[in-house]
C-alpha positions as CSV (number, residue, x, y, z in Angstrom):
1,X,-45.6,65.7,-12.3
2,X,-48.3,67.3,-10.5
3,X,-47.2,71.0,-8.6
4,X,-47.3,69.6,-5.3
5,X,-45.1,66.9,-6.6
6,X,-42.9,69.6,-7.8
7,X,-42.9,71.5,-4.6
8,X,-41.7,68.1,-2.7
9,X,-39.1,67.9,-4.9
10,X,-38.2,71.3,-5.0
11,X,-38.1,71.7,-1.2
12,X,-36.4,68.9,-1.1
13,X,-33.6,69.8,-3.0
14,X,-33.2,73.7,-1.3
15,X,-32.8,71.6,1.9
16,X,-30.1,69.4,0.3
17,X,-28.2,72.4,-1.4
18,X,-28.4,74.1,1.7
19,X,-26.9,71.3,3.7
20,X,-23.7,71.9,5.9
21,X,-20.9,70.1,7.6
22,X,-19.5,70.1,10.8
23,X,-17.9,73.0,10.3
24,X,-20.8,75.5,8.4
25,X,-19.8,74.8,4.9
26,X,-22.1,74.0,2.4
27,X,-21.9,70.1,1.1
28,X,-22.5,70.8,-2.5
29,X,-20.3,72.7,-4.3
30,X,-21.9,75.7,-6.4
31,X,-20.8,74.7,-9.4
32,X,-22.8,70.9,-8.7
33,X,-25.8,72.9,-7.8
34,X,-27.6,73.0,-10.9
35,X,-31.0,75.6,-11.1
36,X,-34.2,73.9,-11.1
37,X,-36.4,74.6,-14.3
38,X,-39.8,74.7,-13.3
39,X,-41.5,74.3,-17.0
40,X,-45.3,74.3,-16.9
41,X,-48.7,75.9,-18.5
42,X,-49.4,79.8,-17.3
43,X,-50.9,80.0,-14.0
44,X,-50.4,76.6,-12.5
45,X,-49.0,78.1,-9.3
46,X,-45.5,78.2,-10.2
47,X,-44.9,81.2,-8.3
48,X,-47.2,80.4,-5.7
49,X,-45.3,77.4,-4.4
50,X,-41.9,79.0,-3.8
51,X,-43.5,81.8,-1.5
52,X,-44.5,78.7,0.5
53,X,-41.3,76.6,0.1
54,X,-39.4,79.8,1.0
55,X,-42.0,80.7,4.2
56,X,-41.8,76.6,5.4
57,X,-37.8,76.4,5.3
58,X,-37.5,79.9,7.3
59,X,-35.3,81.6,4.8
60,X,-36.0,84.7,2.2
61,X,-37.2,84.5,-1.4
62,X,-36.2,87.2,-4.8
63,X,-38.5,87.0,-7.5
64,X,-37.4,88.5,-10.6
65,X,-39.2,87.7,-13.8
66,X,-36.6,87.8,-16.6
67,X,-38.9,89.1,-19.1
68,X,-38.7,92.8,-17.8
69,X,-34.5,92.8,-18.1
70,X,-32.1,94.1,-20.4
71,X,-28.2,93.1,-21.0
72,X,-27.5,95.8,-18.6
73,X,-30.0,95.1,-16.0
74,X,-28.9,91.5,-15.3
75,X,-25.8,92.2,-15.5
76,X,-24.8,95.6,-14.7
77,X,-23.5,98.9,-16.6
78,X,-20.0,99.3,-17.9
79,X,-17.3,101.4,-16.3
80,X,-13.5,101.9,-16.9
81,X,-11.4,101.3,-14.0
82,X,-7.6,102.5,-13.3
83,X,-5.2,99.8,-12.7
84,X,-1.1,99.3,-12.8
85,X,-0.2,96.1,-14.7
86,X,3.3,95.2,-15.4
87,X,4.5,99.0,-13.9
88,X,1.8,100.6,-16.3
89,X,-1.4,102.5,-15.5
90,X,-4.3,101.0,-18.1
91,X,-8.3,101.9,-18.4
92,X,-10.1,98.2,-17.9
93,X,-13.6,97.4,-18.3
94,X,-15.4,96.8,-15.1
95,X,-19.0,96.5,-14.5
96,X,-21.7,97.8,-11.9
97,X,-23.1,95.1,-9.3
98,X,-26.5,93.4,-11.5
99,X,-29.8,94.6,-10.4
100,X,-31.1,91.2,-9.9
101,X,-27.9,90.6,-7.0
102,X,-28.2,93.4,-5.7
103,X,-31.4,92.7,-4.7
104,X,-30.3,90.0,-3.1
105,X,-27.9,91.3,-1.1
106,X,-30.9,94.4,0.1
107,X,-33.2,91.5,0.6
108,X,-30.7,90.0,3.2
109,X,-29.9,92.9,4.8
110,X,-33.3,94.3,5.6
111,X,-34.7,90.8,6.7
112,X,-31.5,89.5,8.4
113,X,-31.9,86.2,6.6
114,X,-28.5,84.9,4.9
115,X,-29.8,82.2,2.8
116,X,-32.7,81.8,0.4
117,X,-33.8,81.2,-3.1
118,X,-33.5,83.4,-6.0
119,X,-36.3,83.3,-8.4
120,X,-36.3,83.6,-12.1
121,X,-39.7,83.6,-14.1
122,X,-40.1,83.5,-17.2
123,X,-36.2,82.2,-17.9
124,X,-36.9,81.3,-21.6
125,X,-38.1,84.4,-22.5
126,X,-34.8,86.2,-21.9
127,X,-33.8,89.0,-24.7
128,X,-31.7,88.2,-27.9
129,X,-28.8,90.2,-26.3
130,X,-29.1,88.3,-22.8
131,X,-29.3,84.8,-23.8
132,X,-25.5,84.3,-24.1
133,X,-24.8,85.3,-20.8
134,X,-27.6,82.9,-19.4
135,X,-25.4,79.8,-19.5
136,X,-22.8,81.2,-17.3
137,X,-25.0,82.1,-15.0
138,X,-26.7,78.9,-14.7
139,X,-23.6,76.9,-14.2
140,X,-21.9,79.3,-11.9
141,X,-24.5,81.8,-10.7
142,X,-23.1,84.8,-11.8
143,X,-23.9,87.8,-13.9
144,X,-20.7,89.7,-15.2
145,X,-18.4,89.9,-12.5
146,X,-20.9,89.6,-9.6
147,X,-21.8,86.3,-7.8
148,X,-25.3,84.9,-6.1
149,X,-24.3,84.8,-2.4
150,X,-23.7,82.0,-1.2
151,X,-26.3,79.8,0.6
152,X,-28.5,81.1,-2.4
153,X,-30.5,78.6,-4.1
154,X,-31.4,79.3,-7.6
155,X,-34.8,78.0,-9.3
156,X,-36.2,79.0,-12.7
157,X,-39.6,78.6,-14.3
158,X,-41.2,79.2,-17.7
159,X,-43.8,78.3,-20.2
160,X,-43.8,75.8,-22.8
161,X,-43.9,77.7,-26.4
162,X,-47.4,77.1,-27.2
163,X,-48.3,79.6,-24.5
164,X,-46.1,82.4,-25.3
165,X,-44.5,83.5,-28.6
166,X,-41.3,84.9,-27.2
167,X,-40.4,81.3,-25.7
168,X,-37.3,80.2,-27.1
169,X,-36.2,77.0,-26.5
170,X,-33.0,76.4,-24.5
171,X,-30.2,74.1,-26.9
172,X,-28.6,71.2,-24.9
173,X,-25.5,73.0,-23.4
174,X,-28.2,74.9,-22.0
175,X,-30.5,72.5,-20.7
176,X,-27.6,70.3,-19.9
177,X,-27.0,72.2,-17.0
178,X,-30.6,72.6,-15.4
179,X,-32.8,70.1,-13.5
180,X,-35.8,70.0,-15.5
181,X,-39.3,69.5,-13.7
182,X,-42.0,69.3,-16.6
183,X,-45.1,70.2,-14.6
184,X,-48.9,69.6,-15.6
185,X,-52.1,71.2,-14.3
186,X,-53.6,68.6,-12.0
187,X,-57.3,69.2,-10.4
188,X,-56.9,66.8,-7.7
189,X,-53.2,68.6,-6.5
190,X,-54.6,71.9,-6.9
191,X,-58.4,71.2,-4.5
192,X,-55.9,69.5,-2.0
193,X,-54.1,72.7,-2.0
194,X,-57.5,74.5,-2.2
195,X,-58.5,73.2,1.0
196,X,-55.6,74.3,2.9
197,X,-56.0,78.0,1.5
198,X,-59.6,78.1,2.1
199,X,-60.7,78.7,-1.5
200,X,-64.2,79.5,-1.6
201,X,-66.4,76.5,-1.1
202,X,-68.9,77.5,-4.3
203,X,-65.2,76.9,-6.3
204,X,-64.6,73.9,-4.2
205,X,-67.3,71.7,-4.8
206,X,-68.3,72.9,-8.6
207,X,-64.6,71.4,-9.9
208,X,-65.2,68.4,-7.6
209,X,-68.1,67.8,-9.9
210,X,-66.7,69.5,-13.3
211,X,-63.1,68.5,-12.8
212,X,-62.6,69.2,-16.8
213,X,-63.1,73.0,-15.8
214,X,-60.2,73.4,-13.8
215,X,-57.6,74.0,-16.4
216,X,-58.7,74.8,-20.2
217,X,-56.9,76.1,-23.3
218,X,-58.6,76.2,-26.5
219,X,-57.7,77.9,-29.4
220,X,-61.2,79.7,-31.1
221,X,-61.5,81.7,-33.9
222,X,-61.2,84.6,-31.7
223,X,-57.6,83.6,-30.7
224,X,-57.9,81.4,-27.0
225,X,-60.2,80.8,-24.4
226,X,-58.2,79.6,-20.9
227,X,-59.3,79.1,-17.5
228,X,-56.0,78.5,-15.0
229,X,-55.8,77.8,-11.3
230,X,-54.7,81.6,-10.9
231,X,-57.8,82.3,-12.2
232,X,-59.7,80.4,-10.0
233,X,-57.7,81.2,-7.2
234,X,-58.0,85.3,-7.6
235,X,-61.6,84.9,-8.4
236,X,-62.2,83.4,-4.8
237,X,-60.4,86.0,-2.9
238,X,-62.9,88.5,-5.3
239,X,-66.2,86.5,-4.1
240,X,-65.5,86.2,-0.6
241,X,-65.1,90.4,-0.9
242,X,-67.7,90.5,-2.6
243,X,-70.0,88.4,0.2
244,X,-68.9,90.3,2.9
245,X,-69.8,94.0,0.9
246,X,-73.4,92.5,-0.1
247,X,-72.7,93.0,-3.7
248,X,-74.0,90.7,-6.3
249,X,-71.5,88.0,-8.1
250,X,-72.8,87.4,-11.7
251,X,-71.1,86.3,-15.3
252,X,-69.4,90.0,-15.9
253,X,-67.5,89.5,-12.7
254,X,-66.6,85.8,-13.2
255,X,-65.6,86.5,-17.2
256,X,-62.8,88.4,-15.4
257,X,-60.9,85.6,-14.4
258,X,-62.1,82.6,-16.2
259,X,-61.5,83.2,-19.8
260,X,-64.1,80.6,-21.6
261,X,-67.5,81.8,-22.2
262,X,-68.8,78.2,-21.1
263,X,-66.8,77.7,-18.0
264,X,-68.3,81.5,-17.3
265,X,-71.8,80.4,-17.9
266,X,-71.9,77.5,-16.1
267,X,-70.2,78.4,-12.7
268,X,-72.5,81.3,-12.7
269,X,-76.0,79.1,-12.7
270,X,-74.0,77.0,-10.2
271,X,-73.1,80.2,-7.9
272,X,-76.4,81.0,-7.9
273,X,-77.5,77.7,-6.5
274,X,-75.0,77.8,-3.9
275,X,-76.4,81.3,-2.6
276,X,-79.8,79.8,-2.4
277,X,-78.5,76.7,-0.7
278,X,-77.1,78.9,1.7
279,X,-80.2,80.8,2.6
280,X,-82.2,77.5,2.3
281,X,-79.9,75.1,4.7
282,X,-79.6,77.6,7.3
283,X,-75.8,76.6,7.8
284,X,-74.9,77.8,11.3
285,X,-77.8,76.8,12.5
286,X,-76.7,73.3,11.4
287,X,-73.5,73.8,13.6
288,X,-75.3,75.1,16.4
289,X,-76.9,70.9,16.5
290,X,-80.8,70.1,17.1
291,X,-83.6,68.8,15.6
292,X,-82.8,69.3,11.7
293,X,-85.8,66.4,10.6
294,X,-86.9,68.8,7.6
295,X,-83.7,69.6,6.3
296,X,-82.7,65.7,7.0
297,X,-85.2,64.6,4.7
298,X,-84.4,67.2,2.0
299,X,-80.6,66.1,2.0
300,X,-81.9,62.0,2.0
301,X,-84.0,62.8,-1.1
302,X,-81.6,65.4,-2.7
303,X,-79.3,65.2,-5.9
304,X,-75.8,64.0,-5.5
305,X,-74.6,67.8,-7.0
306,X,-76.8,69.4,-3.8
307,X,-74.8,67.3,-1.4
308,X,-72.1,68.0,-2.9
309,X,-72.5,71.6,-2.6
310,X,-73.8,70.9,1.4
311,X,-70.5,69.4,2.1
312,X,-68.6,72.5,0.9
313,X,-70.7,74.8,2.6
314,X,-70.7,73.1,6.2
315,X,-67.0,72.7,5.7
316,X,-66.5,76.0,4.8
317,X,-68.2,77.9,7.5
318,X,-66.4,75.3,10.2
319,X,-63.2,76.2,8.5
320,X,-63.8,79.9,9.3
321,X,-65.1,79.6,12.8
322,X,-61.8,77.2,13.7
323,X,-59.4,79.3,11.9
324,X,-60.4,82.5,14.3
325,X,-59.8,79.9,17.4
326,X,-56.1,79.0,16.1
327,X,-55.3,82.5,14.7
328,X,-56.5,83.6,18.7
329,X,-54.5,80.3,20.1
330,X,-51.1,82.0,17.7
331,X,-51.7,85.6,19.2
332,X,-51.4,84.5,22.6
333,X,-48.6,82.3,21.9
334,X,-46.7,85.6,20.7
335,X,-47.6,87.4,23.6
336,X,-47.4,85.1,26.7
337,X,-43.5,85.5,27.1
338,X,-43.6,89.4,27.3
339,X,-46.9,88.7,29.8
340,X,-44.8,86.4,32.0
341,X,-41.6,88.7,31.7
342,X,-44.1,91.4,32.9
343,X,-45.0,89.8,36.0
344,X,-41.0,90.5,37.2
345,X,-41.4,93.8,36.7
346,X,-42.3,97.3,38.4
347,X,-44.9,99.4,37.0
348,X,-42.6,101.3,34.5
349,X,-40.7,98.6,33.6
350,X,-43.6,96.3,32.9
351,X,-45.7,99.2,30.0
352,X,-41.8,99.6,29.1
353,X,-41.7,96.0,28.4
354,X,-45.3,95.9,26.9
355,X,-44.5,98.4,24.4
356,X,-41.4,97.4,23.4
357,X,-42.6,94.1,22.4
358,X,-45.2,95.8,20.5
359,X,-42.4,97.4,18.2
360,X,-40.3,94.4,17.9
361,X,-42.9,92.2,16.5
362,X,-43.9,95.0,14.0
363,X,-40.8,95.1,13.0
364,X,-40.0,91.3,12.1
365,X,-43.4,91.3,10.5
366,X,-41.8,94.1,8.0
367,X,-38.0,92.3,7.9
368,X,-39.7,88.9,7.1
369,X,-42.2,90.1,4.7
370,X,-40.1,92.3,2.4
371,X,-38.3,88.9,2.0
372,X,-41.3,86.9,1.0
373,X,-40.3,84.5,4.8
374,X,-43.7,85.1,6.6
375,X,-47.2,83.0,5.9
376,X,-50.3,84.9,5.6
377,X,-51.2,83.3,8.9
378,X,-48.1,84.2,10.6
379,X,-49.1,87.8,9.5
380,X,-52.3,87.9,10.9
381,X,-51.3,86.1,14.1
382,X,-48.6,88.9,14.6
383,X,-51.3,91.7,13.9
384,X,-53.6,90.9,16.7
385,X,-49.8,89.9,19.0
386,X,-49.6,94.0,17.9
387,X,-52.8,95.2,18.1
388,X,-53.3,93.3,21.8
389,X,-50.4,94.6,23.3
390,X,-50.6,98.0,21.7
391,X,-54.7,98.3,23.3
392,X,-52.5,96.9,26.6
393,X,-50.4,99.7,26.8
394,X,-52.9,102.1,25.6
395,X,-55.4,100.9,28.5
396,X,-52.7,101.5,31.3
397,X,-51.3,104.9,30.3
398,X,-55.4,105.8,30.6
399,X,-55.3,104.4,34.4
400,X,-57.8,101.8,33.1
401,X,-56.1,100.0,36.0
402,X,-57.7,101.4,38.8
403,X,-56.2,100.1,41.9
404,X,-53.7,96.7,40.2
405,X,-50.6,97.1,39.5
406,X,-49.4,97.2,35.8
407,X,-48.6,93.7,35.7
408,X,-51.5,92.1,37.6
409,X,-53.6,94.5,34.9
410,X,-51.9,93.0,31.4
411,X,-51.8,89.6,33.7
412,X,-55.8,89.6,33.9
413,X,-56.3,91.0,30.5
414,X,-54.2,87.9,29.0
415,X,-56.6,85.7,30.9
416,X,-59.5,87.0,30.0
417,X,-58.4,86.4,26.4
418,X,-57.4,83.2,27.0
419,X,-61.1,82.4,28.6
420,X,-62.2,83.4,25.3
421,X,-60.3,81.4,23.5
422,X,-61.2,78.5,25.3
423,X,-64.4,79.4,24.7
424,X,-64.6,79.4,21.3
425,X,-62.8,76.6,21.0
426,X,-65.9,74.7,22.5
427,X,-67.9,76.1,20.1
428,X,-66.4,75.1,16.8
429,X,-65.9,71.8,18.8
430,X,-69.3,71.9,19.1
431,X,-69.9,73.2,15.8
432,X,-67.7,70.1,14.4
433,X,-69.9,67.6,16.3
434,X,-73.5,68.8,15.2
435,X,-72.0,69.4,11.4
436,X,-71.0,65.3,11.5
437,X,-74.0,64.2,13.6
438,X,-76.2,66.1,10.9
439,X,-74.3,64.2,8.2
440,X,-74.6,60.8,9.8
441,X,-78.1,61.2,9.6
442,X,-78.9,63.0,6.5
443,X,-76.3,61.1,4.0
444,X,-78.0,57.8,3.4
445,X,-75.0,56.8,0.8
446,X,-71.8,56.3,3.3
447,X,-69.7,57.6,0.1
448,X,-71.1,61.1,0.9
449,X,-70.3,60.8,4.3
450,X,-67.0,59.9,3.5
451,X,-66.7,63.1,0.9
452,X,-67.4,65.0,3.6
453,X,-65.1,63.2,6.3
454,X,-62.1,63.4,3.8
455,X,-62.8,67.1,3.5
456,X,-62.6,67.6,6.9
457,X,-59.4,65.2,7.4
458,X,-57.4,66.9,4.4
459,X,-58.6,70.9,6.1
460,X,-54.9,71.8,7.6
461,X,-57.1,74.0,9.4
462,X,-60.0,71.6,10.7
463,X,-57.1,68.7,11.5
464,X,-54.8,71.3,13.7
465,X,-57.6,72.4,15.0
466,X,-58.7,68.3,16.1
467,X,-55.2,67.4,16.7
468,X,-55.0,70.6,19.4
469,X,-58.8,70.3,20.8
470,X,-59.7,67.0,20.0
471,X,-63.0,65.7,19.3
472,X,-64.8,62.7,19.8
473,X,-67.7,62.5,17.3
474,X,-65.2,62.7,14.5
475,X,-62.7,60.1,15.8
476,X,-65.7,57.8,16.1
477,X,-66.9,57.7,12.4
478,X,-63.2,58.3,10.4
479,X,-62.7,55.1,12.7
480,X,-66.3,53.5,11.6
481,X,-64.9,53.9,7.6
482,X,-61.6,53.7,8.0
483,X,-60.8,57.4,7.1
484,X,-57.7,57.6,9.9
485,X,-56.2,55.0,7.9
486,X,-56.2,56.6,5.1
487,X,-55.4,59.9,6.3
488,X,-52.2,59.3,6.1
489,X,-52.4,58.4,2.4
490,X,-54.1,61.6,1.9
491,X,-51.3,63.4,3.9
492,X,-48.3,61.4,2.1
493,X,-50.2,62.4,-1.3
494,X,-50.4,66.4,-0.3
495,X,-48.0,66.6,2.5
496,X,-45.8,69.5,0.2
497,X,-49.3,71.6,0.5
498,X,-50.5,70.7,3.8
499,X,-47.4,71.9,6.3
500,X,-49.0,73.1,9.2
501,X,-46.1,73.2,12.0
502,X,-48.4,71.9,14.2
């Protein structure tokens, strides 16, 4: 299977181990809750997918990879204990709580979340000295004398021998008591994910066209050359940094991440293409709309590789222009109940009130991020909740109020934001439009208009954005070729990477 196959599956069964009855008790019985081995090539997105299974079912996540630990880590240090048996006073064994519980326990005390999944990497490569307590703990999650809480899910991962040396493989007592999901890099899984985390267009459309790039292990005489969707992943974080510092991307950056001299080579003449494409199409002036006749007639007479690399880059920019709008739309979401509670109050009561919510949302951005529960959107979204109430507060106590009362002030300065909202809203509206009327007319093959169209429809940012704003130019053509009905193929195909919570 594919990784978003496995994280269906995955999710799927956390929500089925987690599962109570009438009365609050968990269906499945620990003992029936076999782990999950997750067993798959190096940087897949193993770990990746249970930050966001953990983030999309509202509980907390422990990673722990079982490399690092010792006998005594996992399961805790010896000490001798004073008891009576029989009448008699005798020195027994007992053992310190494991590291890897404890954390557990600290992670549900700081973030106030009961239930969650405990994540062991690496699971295979567990010391000589560990190994026979592994099966004990997989059947009945414990290590020595100390239990995973309950409502704890556990999952393990780990690589297939070929791609680490200390791999050992588990016998069938051990095996017998996991659920294994064999997982395989897939290209097409990892650009549908690819568009939901806004990985840099240049990335984007070159595997579209060199799909055979995405995922490479080769052994050379120089031991092995690799390229792995981490790779790709961190490298696009890197260029956007990059972009927005003015520094210059080239092969000694890109050999950083992608391990195989060709892969290296070739993205770099193709980055350097993109950059000049980007300077030569003039992109947000595309979005703005008018007359585009000369770059019309370049895109009608240009190679399928240059459209290619169009499409990414009009979807890209649209992307970032609309995710500002809903990142705006989720701040004022946070902050209209404190604005409307506000309005009750006196003057004291309502900077009181504006303060205090301040605080409070800091602090379940901390709770919920030490226990891996909180998207990177969700973080942002609370930073500007923070950072507009905190200027709020900060305006008033500097009588920036002049002659309205506290609550008529944060009242005004909510709408005001809200105007602007709106306002960009009708701009990447607008952007949407002139990007799709400029494609209408430039594309001449109606395949490359549908590339482009199924871009836009598998975006969880560019659909939440149309599903909340709407927008008539692209409901007319994905209704022309059909691309509504097969949105929900796309969305049925991806769905395990593409939860919005719209």
């Amino acid at each position: 299977m594919n990784i978003a196959q496995a994280k269906k599956n995955i999710r799927d069964s956390v929500k089925l181990y987690l599962k109570k009855d009438a009365d609050g008790n968990y269906l499945m019985p620990v003992v029936r809750q076999r782990p999950i081995f997750l067993k798959g090539a190096p940087g897949i997105g193993k770990t990746a997918i249970m930050e966001q299974i953990a983030q999309e079912l509202g509980i907390a996540l422990v990673s722990y990879s079982m490399t690092h630990h010792t006998r005594q880590s996992a399961i805790g240090l010896p000490l001798i204990e004073k008891k009576n048996y029989g009448g008699g006073e005798c020195a027994v064994s007992e053992y310190t709580m494991s590291e890897i519980i404890a954390a557990v326990y600290d992670t549900m005390e700081e973030s106030g979340l009961k239930e969650g999944i405990l994540f062991l990497d690496e699971i295979n490569c567990v010391s000589e000295t560990l190994y026979p307590s592994m099966l004990q703990f997989l059947q009945y999650k414990v290590f020595g004398r100390h239990r995973v809480p309950e409502g704890w899910v556990v999952v393990t991962a780990g690589n297939p021998p070929e791609y680490n040396r200390m791999v050992r493989e588990f016998d069938v007592v051990t095996m017998d008591r996991l659920r294994l999901m064999e997982v395989e890099a897939d290209v097409r899984a990892f650009l549908d994910y690819a568009a939901e985390r806004r990985i840099h267009a240049a990335i984007l459309s070159y595997l579209e066209l060199r799909k055979e790039h995405f995922y490479v292990m080769e052994l050379v005489a120089g031991g092995r050359e690799y390229v792995t969707a981490r790779g790709w992943e961190d490298l696009s974080a890197m260029l956007r940094l990059y972009e927005d510092e003015g520094l210059e991307a080239d092969e000694s950056l890109f050999s950083q991440y992608l391990h195989h001299e060709t892969v290296v080579k070739e993205f770099a003449a193709y980055y350097l293409l993109y950059r000049k494409y980007e300077q030569e199409y003039r992109i947000a002036e595309i979005l703005k709309g008018g007359d585009h006749s000369a770059l019309i007639q370049r895109v009608s007479e240009a190679s399928f590789d240059e459209r290619v690399l169009l499409s990414g880059m009009l979807t890209d920019r649209l992307e970032t222009d609309m995710h500002a709008v809903l990142v705006n739309k989720d701040v004022l979401q946070l902050v209209r109940p404190v604005i409307s509670k506000a309005a009750q109050l006196d003057d004291g009561e309502a900077l009181s009130a504006v303060g205090a919510e301040a605080e409070r949302l800091k602090e379940r951005m901390k709770r919920l991020s030490a226990a891996a529960a909180l998207s990177d959107a969700e973080k942002e979204a609370t930073r500007g909740a923070v950072r507009f109430l905190s200027d709020t507060e900060n305006r008033l106590r500097s009588g920036e109020n002049g002659n309205s009362s506290y609550a008529e002030y944060i009242k005004e300065r909510y709408r005001e934001k809200l105007e602007t909202l709106k306002e960009e809203a009708a701009q990447a509206g607008h952007g949407l439009s002139s990007l799709l009327s400029f494609a209408e007319a430039a594309y001449t093959e109606e395949s490359d208009l549908l590339l482009l169209l199924t871009r836009i429809t598998v975006s969880d940012t560019i659909s939440r954005f149309i599903a909340l704003f709407g927008n008539e130019e692209y409901n007319r053509l994905s209704g022309k070729l059909m691309v509504r009905d097969r949105k929900a193929e796309f969305r049925d195909e991806i769905r395990s990477f593409l939860e919005s919570g719209e």
